[in-house]
DRENPA-3360 file (N, C-alpha, C; in nm, 2 decimals, always signed):
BEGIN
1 = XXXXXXXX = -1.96/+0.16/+0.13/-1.90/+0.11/+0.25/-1.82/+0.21/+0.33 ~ -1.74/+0.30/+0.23/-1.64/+0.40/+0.33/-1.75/+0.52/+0.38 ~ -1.85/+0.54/+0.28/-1.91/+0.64/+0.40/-2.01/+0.54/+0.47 ~ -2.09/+0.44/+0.49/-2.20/+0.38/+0.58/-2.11/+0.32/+0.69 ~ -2.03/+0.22/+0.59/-2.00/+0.15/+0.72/-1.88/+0.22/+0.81 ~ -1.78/+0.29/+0.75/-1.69/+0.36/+0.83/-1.73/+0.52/+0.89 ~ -1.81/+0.59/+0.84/-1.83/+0.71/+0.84/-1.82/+0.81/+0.80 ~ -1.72/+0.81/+0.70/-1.64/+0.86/+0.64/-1.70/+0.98/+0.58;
9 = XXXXXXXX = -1.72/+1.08/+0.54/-1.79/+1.16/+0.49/-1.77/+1.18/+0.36 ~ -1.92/+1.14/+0.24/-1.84/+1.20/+0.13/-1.77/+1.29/+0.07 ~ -1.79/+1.40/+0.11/-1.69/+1.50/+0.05/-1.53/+1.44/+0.06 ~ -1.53/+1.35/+0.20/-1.33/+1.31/+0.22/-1.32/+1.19/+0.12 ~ -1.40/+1.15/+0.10/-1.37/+1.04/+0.01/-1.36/+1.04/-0.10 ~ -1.46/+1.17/-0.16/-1.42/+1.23/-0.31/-1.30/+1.31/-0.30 ~ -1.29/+1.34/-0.21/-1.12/+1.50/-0.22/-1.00/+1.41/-0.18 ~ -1.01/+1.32/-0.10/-0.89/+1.36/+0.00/-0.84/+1.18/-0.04;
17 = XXXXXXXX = -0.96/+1.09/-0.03/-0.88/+0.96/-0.11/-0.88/+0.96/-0.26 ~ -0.75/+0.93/-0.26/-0.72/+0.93/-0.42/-0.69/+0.84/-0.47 ~ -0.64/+0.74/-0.39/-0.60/+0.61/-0.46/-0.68/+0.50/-0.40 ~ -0.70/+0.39/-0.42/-0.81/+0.30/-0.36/-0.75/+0.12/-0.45 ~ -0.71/+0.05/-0.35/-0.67/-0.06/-0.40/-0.80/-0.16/-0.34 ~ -0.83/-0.33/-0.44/-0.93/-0.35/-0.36/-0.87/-0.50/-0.43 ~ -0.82/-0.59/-0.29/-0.76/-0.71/-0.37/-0.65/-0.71/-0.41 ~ -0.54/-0.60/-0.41/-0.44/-0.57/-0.49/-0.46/-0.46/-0.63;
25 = XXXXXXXX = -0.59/-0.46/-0.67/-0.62/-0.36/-0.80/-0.71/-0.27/-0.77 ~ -0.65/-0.17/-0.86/-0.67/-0.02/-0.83/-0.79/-0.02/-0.91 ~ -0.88/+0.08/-0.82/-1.01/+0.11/-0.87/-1.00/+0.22/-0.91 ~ -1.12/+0.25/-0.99/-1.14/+0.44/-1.09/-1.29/+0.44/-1.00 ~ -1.40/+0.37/-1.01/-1.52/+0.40/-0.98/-1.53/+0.30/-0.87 ~ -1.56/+0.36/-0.73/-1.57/+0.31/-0.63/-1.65/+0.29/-0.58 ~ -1.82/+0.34/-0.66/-1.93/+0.33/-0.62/-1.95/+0.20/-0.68 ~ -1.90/+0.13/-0.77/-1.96/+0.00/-0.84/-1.84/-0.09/-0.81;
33 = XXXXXXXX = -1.76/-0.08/-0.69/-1.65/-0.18/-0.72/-1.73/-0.29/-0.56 ~ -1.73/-0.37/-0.57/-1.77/-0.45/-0.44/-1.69/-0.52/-0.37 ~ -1.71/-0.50/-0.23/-1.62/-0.53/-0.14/-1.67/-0.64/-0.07 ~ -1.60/-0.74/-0.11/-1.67/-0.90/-0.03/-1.59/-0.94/+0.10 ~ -1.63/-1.04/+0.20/-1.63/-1.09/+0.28/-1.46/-1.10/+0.28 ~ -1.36/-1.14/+0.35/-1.20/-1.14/+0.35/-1.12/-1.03/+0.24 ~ -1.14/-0.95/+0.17/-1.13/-0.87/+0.13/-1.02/-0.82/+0.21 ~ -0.92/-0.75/+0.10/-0.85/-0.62/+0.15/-0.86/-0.49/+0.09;
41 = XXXXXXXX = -0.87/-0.40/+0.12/-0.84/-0.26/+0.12/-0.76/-0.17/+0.13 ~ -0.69/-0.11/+0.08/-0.60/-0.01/+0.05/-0.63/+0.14/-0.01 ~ -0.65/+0.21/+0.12/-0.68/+0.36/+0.08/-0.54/+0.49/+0.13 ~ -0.55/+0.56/+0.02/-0.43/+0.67/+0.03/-0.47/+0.83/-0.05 ~ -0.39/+0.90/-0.01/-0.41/+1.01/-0.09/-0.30/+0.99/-0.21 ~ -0.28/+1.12/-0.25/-0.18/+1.11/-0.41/-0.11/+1.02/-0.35 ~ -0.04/+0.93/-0.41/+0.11/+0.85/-0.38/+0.17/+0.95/-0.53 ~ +0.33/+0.95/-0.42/+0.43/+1.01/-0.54/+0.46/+0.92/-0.65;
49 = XXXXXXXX = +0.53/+0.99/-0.74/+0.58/+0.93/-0.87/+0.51/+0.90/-0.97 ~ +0.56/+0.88/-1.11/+0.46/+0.82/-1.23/+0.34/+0.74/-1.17 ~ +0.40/+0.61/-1.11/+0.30/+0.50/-1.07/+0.23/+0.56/-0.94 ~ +0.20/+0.62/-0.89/+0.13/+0.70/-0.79/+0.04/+0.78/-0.94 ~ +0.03/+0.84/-1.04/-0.03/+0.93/-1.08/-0.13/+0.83/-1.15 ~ -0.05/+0.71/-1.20/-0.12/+0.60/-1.31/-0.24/+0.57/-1.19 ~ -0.21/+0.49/-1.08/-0.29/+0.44/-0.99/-0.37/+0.53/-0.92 ~ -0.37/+0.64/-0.92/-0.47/+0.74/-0.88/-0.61/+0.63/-0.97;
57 = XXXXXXXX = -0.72/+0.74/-0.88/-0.87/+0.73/-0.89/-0.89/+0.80/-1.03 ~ -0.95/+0.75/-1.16/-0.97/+0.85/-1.25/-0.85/+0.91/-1.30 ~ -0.77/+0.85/-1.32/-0.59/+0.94/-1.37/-0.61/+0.94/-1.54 ~ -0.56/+1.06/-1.54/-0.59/+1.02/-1.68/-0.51/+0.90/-1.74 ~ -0.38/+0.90/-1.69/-0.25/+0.78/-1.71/-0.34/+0.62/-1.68 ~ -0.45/+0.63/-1.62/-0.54/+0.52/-1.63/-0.47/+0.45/-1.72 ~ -0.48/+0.47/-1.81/-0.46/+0.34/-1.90/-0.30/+0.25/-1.97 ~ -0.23/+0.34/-1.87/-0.13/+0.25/-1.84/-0.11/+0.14/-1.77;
65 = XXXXXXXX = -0.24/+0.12/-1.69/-0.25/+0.03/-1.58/-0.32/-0.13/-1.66 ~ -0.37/-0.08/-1.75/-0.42/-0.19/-1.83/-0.49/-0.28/-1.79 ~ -0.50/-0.44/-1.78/-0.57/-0.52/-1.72/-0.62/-0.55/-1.53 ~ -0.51/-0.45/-1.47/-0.50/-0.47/-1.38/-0.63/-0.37/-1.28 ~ -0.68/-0.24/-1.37/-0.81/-0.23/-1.28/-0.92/-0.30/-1.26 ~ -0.94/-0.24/-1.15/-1.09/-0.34/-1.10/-1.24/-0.28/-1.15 ~ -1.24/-0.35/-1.18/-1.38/-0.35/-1.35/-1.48/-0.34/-1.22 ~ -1.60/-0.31/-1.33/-1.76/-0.29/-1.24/-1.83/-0.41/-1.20;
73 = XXXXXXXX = -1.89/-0.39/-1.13/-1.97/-0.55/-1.06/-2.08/-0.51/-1.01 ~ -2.20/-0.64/-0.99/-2.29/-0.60/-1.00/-2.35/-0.66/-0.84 ~ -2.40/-0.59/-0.71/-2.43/-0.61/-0.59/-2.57/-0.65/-0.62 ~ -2.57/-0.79/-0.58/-2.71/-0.84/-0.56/-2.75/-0.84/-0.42 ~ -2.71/-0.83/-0.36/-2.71/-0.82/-0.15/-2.66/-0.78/-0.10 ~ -2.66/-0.68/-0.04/-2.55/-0.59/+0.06/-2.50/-0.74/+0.18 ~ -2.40/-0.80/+0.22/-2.40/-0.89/+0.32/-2.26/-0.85/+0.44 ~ -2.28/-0.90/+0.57/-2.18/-0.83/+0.63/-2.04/-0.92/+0.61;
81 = XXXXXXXX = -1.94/-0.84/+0.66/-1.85/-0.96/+0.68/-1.70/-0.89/+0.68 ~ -1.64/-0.95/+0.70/-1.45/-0.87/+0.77/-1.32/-0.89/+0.66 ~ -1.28/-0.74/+0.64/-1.20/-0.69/+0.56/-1.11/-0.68/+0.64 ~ -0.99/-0.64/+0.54/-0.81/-0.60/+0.65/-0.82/-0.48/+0.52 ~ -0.83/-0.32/+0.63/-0.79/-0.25/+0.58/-0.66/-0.16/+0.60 ~ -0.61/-0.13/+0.50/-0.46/-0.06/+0.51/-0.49/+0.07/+0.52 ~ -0.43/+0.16/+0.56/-0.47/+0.32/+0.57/-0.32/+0.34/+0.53 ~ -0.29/+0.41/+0.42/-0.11/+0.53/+0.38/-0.11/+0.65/+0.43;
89 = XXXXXXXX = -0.02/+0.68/+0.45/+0.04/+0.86/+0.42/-0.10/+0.90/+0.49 ~ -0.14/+1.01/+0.45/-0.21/+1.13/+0.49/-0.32/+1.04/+0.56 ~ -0.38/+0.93/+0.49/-0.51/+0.87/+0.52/-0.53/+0.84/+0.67 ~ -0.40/+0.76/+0.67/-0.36/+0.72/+0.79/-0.32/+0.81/+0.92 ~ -0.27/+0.93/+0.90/-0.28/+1.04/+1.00/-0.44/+1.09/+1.04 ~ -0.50/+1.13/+0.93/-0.66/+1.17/+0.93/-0.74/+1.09/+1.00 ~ -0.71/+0.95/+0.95/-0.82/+0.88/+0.98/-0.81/+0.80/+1.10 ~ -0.69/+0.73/+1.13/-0.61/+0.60/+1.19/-0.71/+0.65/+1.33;
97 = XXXXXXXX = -0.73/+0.71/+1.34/-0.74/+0.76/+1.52/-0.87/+0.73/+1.56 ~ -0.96/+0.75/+1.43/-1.12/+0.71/+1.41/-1.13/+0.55/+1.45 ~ -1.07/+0.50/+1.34/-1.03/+0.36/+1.37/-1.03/+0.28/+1.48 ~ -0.94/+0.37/+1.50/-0.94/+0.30/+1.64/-1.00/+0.35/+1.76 ~ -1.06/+0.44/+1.83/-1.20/+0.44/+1.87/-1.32/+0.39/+1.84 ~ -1.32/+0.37/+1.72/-1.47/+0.27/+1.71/-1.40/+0.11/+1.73 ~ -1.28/+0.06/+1.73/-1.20/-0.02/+1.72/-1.18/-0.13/+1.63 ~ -1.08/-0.19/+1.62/-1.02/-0.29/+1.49/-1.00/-0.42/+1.58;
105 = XXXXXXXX = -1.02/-0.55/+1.49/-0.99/-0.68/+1.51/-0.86/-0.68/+1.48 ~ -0.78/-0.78/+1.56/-0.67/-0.81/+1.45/-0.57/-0.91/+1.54 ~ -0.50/-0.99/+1.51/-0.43/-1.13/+1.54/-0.35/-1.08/+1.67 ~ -0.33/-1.14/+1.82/-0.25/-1.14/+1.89/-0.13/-1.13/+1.88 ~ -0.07/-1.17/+1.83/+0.09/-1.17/+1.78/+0.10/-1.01/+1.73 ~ +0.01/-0.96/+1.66/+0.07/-0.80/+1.66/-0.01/-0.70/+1.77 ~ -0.09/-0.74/+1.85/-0.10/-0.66/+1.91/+0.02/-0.68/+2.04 ~ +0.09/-0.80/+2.09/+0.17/-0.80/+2.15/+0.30/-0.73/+2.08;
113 = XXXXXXXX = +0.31/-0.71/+1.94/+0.47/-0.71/+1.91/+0.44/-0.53/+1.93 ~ +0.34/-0.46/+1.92/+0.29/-0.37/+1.92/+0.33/-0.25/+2.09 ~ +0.26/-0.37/+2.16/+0.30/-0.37/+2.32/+0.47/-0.33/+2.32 ~ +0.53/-0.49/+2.29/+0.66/-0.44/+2.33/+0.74/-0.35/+2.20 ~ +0.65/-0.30/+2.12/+0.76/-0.17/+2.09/+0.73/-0.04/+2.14 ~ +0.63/-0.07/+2.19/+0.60/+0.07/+2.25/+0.55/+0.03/+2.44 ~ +0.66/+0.03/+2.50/+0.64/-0.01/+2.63/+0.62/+0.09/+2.72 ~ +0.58/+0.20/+2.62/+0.53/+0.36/+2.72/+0.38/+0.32/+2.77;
121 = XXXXXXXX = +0.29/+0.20/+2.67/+0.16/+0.23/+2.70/+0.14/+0.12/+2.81 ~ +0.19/+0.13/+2.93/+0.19/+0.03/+3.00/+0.07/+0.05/+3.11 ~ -0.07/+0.15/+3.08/-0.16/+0.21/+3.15/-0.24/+0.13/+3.07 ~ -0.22/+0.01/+2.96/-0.38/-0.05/+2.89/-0.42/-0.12/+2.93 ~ -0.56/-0.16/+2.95/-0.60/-0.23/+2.98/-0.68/-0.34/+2.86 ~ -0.66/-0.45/+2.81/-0.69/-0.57/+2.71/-0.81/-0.61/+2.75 ~ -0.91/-0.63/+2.62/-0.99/-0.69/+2.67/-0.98/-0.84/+2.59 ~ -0.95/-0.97/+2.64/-0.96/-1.09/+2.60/-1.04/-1.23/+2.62;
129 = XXXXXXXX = -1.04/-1.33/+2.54/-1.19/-1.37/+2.62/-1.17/-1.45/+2.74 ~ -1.09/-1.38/+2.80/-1.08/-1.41/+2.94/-1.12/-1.30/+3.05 ~ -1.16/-1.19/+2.96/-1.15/-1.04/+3.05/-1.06/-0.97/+3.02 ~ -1.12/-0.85/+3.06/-1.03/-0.72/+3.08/-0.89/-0.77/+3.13 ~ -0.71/-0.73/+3.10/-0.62/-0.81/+3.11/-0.52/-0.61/+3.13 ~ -0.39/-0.61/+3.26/-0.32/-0.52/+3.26/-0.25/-0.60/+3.12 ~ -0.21/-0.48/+3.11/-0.09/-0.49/+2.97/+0.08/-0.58/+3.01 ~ +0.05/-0.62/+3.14/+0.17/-0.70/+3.17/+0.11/-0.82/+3.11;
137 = XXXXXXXX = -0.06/-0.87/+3.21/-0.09/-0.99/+3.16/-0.12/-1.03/+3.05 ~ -0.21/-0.94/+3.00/-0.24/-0.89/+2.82/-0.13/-0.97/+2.78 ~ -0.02/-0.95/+2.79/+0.12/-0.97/+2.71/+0.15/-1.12/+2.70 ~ +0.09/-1.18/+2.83/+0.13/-1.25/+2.85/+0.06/-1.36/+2.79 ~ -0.11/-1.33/+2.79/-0.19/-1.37/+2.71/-0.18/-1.34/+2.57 ~ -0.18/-1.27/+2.49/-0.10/-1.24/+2.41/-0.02/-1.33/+2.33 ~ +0.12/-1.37/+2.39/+0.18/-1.42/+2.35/+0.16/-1.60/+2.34 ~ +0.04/-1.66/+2.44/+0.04/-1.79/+2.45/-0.11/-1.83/+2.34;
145 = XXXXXXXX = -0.11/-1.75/+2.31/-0.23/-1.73/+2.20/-0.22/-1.63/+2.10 ~ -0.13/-1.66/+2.03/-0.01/-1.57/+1.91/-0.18/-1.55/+1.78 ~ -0.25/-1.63/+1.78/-0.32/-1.66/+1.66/-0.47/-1.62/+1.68 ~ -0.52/-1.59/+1.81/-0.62/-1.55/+1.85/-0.65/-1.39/+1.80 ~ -0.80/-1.41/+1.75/-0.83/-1.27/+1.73/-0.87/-1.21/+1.86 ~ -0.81/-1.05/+1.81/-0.84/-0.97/+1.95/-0.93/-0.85/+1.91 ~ -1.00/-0.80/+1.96/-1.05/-0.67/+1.94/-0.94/-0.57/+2.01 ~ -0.94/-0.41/+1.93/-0.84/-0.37/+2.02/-0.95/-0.22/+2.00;
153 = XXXXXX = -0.95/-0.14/+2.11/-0.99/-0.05/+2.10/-0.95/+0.09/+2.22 ~ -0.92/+0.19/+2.14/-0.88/+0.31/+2.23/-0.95/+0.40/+2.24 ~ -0.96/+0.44/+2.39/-1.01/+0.56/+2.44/-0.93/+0.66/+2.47 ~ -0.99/+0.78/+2.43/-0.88/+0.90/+2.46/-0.93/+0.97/+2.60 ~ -0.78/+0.93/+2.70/-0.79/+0.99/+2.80/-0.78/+1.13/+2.82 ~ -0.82/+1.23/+2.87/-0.79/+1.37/+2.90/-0.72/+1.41/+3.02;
% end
């Protein structure tokens, strides 16, 4: 899934993520762990500390972690369907930007709380299913439909 459906390249996925949560539990083999429909996701590089080393991919401290890794499973259908993924630390510098040019779904209520913390981006334009919306009205829509999924997606101006 991180290299098909995101793009991710394997080489960055073998080097550079190191930690991988899936559900809450940390995975070792990420080619046999399956990612189902409402799913979450949690990818990072090293996290500090003991429990950053246990929770690594393959640690050897693995087995401090005891019942809580995510064991092998077995994919009978590849099927589509919508995850909430977390990106940390380094991941989230590298990657976050990808993200969001190909773009992310995600609940109105944060894309407005989003808006008013950062009221520099007042050049966006929303697209809702009412239409394309300025970031005044966006807001305004936005806020009268706190629960509505939005697509959000950015283009890099030059």
């Amino acid at each position: 899934m991180l290299e098909e459906g995101f793009g991710i390249p394997r080489e960055y996925v073998e080097d550079r993520i190191q930690t991988v949560f899936l559900d809450g539990m940390p995975v070792d083999d990420i080619d046999t762990a399956v990612v189902h429909d409402g799913a979450r996701m949690g990818l990072a590089a090293a996290l500090p500390g003991a429990a950053g080393i246990a929770m690594r991919r393959n640690s050897p401290y693995a087995a401090l972690r005891g019942d809580i890794t995510r064991k092998a499973e077995i994919v009978t259908q590849a099927e589509e369907g919508t995850i909430t993924l977390l990106l940390f630390n380094l991941i989230m510098q590298e990657q976050g930007e990808s993200f969001l040019e190909r773009g992310v779904t995600s609940v109105a209520w944060r894309i407005a709380k989003l808006l008013k913390e950062h009221p520099e981006n007042e050049a966006l334009s929303i697209n809702t299913p009412e239409g394309a919306l300025s970031t005044v009205a966006a807001g305004d829509w936005l806020q009268k439909n706190p629960e509505a999924q939005v697509h959000l997606r950015v283009e890099r101006s030059e």
